[in-house]
C-alpha positions as CSV (number, residue, x, y, z in Angstrom):
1,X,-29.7,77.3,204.2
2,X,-32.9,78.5,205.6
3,X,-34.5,82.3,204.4
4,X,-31.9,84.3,207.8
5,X,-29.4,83.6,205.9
6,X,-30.3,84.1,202.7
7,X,-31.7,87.4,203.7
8,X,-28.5,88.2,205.1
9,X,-26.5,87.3,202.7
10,X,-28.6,89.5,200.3
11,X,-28.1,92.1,202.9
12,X,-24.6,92.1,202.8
13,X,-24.2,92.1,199.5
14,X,-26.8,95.4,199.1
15,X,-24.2,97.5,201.8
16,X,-21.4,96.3,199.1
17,X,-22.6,97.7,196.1
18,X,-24.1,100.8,198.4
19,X,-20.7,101.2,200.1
20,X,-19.3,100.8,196.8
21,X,-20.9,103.6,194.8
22,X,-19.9,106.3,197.3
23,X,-16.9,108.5,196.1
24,X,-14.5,107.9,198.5
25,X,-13.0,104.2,197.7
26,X,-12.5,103.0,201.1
27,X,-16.0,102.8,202.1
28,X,-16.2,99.9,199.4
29,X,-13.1,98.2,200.9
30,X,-14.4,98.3,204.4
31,X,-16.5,94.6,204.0
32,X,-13.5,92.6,202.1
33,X,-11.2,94.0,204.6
34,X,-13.5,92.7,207.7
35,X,-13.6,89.4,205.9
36,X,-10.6,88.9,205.3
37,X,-9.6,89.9,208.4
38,X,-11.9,87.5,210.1
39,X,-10.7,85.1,208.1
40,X,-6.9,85.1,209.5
41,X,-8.4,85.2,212.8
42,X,-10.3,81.8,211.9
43,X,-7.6,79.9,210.3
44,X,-4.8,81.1,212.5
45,X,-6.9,80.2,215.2
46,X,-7.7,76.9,214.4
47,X,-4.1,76.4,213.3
48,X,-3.4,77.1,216.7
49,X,-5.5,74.5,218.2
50,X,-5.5,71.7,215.9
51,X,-2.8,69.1,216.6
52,X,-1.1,68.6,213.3
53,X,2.8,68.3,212.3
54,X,4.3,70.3,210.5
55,X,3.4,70.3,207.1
56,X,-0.1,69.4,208.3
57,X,-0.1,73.5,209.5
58,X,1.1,74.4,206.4
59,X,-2.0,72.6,204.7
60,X,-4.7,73.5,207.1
61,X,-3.1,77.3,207.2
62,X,-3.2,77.4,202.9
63,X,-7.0,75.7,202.7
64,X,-7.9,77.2,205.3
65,X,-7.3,80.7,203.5
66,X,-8.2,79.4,200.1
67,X,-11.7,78.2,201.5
68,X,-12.5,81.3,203.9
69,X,-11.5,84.0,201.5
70,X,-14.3,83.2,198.2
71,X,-16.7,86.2,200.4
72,X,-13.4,88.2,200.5
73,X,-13.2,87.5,196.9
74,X,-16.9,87.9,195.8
75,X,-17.2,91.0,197.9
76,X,-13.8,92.7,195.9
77,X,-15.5,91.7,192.1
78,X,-18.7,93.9,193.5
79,X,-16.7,96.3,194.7
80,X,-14.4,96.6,190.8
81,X,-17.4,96.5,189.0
82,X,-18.9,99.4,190.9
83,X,-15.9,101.1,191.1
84,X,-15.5,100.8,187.1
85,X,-19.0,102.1,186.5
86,X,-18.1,105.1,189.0
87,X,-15.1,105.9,186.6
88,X,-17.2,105.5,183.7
89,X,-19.5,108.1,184.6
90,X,-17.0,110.5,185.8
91,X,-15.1,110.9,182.3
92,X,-18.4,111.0,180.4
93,X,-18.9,114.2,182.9
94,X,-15.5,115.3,182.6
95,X,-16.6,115.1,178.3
96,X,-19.8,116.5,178.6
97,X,-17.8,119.9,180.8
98,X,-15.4,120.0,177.8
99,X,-17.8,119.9,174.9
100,X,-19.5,122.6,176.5
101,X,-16.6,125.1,176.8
């Protein structure tokens, strides 16, 4: 992989935990969802144009998902583990408010 891609890659991965760390939750599910939506269009795709019986479709369809969905995947543990320190920080406010009263 030459250093485009790795900068990308370190690029997409920065929007994630940015997107992530907002308060709404759906701008943190706006990447995995694009993935994984990409992905379907790959494998279906290609299940479409391969010529393969019919378990052979099955197989392809299955690996194919498996195999194209690790970014989905990778991309939903950034966005839990920013979405757990969001949660964190809002009851230690939410403490803070009440010790005060």
């Amino acid at each position: 992989m030459d250093l485009f891609g790795f900068l990308i890659i370190v690029g997409i991965i920065w929007l994630q935990i940015i997107l992530s760390k907002k308060n709404s939750e759906w701008y943190g599910l706006t990447l995995p969802f694009i993935s994984f939506f990409y992905s379907l269009i790959i494998v279906f795709g290609r299940a479409v144009f391969e010529i393969v019986s019919g378990w052979g479709i099955l197989w392809l369809i299955v690996t194919g998902l498996l195999i194209r969905n690790i970014p989905t995947l990778v991309l939903m543990v950034i966005y839990f583990a920013c979405r757990d320190g969001n949660i964190l920080k809002k009851q230690l406010v939410k403490m803070n408010i009440q010790d005060l009263d």
